[in-house]
C-alpha positions in Angstrom: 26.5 -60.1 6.7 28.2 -60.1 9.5 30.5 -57.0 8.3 27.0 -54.9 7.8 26.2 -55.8 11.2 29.2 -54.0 12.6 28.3 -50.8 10.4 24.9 -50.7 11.8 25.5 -51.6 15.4 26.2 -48.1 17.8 29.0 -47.8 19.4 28.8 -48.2 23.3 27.9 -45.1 24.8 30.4 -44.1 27.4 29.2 -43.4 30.4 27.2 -39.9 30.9 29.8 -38.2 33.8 32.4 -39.1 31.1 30.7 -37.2 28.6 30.2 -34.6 31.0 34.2 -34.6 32.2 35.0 -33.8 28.3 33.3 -31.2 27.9 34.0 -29.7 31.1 37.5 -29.8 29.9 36.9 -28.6 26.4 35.3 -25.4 28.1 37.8 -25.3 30.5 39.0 -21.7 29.9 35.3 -20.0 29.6 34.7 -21.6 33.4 37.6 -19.8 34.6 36.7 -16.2 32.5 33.1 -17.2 34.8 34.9 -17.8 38.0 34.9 -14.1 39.3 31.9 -13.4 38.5 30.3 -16.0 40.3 32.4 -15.1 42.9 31.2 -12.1 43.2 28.4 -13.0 43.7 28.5 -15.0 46.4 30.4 -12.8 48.1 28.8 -9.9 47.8 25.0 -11.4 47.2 24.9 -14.9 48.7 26.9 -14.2 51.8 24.8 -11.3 53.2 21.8 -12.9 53.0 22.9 -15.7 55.2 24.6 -13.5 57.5 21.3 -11.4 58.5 20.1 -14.0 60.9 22.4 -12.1 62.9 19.8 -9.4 63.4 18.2 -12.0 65.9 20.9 -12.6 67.7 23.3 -10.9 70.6 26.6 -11.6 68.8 29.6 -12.3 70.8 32.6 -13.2 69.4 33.6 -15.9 71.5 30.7 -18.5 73.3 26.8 -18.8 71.9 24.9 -16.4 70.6 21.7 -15.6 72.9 18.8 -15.7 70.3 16.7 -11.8 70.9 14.3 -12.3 68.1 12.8 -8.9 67.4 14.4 -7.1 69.8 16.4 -4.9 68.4 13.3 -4.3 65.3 11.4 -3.4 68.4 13.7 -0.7 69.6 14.8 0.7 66.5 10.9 1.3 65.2 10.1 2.5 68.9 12.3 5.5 69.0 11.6 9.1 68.3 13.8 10.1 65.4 13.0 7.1 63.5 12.0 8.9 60.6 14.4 11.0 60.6 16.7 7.6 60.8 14.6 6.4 57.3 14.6 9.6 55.6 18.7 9.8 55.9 18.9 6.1 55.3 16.9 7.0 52.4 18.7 10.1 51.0 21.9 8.2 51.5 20.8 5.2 49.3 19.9 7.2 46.4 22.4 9.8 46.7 24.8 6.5 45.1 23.0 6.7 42.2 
């Protein structure tokens, strides 16, 4: 009886971050053909989206940043040629495609 016992019994599970190490491992080389991409994009998508807070502020280099808020918004949508500003900005954009 005691031989059916052992049949039917599971084995102890190992622990789940165990399980999860394995196959990390196992897929070890697809992670790295991954790796650039996600690089990428957190380079080039990620990153810039963090850095625009630096619209609201005066950026120096060395010391603290004075906050401005909408400042510089203000004075760029207050100026005369600001359409003519979009409209190149705009003919620029879709000239890459």
């Amino acid at each position: 009886m005691k031989s059916t016992d052992s049949a039917i019994r599971k084995p102890s599970a190992s622990p789940k971050w165990k399980r999860t190490w394995k196959r990390l491992k196992a897929d070890k080389v697809l992670y790295f053909m991954l790796a650039p991409t996600i690089l990428y994009f957190i380079i080039f998508r990620v990153w810039p989206i963090f850095n625009m807070r630096l619209a609201f502020f005066s950026f120096r280099s060395i010391g603290s940043w004075e906050w401005v808020g909408t400042k510089y918004f203000e004075m760029i949508f207050s100026t005369p040629v600001f359409g003519q500003i979009m409209t190149n900005t705009l003919i620029i954009s879709f000239m890459k495609y």
